[in-house]
N, C-alpha and C positions, 0 to 999 in steps of 0.2 A: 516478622518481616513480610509487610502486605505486600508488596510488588519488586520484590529481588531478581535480578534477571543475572547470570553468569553465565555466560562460551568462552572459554578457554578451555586449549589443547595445548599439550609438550608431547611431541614425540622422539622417539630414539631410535632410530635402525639402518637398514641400508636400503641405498636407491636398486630396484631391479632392473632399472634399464638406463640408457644416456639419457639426459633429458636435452629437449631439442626447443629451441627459441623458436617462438612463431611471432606474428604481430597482428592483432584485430583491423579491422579498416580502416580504423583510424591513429594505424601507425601505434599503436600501445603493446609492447614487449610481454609477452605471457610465454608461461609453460605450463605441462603439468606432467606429473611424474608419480610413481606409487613406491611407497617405504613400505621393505618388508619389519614389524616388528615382532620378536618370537614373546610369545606369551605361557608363560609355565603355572603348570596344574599338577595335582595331583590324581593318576589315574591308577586305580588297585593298587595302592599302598608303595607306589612309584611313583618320583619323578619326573613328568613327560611336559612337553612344549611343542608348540604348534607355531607358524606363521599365522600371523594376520595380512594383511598388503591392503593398503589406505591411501588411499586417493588423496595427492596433493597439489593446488593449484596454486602460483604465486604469478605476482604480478609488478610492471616496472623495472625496477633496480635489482628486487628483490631478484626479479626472473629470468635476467640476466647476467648476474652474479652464480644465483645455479647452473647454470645452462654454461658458464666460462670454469666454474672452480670443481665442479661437482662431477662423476662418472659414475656407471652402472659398477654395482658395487661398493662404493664411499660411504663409509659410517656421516650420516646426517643428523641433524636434530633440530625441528625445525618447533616454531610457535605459532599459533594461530586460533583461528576461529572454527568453527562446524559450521557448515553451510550447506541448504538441501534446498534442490530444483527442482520442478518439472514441468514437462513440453509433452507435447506431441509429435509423433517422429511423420514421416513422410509416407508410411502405412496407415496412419490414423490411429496409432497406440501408442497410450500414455506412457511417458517414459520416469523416472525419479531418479535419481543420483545422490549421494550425498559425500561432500568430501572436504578437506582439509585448507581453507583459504590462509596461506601461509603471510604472516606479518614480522618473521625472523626466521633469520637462520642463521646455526653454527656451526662450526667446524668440529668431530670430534675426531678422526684420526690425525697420530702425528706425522711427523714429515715422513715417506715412502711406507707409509703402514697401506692398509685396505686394500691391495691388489692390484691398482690401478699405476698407470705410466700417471707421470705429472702434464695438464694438458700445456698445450702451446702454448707460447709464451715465459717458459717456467716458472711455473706456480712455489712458491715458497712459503710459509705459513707468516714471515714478514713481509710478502710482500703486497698484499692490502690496507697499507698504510700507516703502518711503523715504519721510523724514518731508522736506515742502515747506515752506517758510514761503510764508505766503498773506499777509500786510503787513496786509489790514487799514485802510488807511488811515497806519500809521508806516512806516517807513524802516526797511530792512532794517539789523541791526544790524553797527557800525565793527568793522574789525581792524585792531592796531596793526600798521603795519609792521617787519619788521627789516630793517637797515639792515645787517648782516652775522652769517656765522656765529660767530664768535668766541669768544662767552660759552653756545654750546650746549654742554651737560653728554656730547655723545655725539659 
C-alpha cells in the first residue's frame, strides 16, 4: 500500500469539566473540552492505571449538542480525527497543540448514572429524537397477539 493515509480516533471517558458554547466571528458554534481516559499498565508485577486527559474540539451541531446534553463528569465517547497546529503566540513563541476534532458523539451513561443533575430542560435518553407516546389522557394503543409463527411469509 504505496500511499495509505488513516486518522481515526474512539475515545471513552469522562468530561473534566462543563463544556461551555462559544461562537467564532462568523457566528459558527464551537467548543472544546478534555476527556480523562485511564489507561492500565502493568507496573512491578501489578496492576496500575494512569489518566491521560486529551484535548477535544467539536464543531456546529456536534458542539452544541455537547455543550446541552454533556456535564463535567458524564461518561462520553466521542469519534473523530487527530489534528495538530501551530502559531505563534503574542511573545514571539512557537506554540503546537495537538487534539481531538470531534465528528461523533455518544451517549454512554444510562439514565441518572455519572454523577451529574440532568441539565435544563430535562434531558431524557429519548428525548433526542425517538418519538414517545405521551397518552394524554387515552390508553396506549392494543397489539394483537400472535399465537404462533406459522402463517409468517419469511
Amino acid at each position: 500500500m504505496a500511499n495509505f493515509n488513516l486518522n481515526r480516533v474512539i475515545l471513552g471517558g469522562r468530561l473534566t469539566a462543563d463544556p461551555e458554547l462559544r461562537m467564532t466571528q462568523t457566528s459558527t458554534p464551537v467548543t472544546s473540552f478534555t476527556i480523562a481516559v485511564n489507561r492500565h499498565y502493568q507496573s512491578k508485577n501489578q496492576d496500575a492505571q494512569q489518566a491521560d486527559f486529551i484535548r477535544c474540539t467539536a464543531w456546529n451541531n456536534q458542539a452544541e449538542f455537547i455543550t446541552r446534553y454533556f456535564r463535567r463528569g458524564s461518561s462520553i465517547c466521542v469519534e473523530g480525527t487527530i489534528q495538530t497546529r501551530n502559531w505563534t503566540d503574542q511573545q514571539g513563541q512557537k506554540q503546537f497543540s495537538t487534539e481531538v476534532r470531534v465528528d461523533n458523539v455518544y451517549f454512554v451513561d444510562s439514565k441518572g448514572e455519572g454523577g451529574q443533575q440532568a441539565p435544563a430542560g430535562g434531558y431524557t435518553p429519548d428525548s433526542y429524537g425517538a418519538p414517545t407516546y405521551t397518552g394524554g389522557g387515552t390508553p396506549a394503543p392494543k397489539f394483537e397477539d400472535i399465537s404462533g409463527d406459522d402463517d409468517l411469509p419469511f
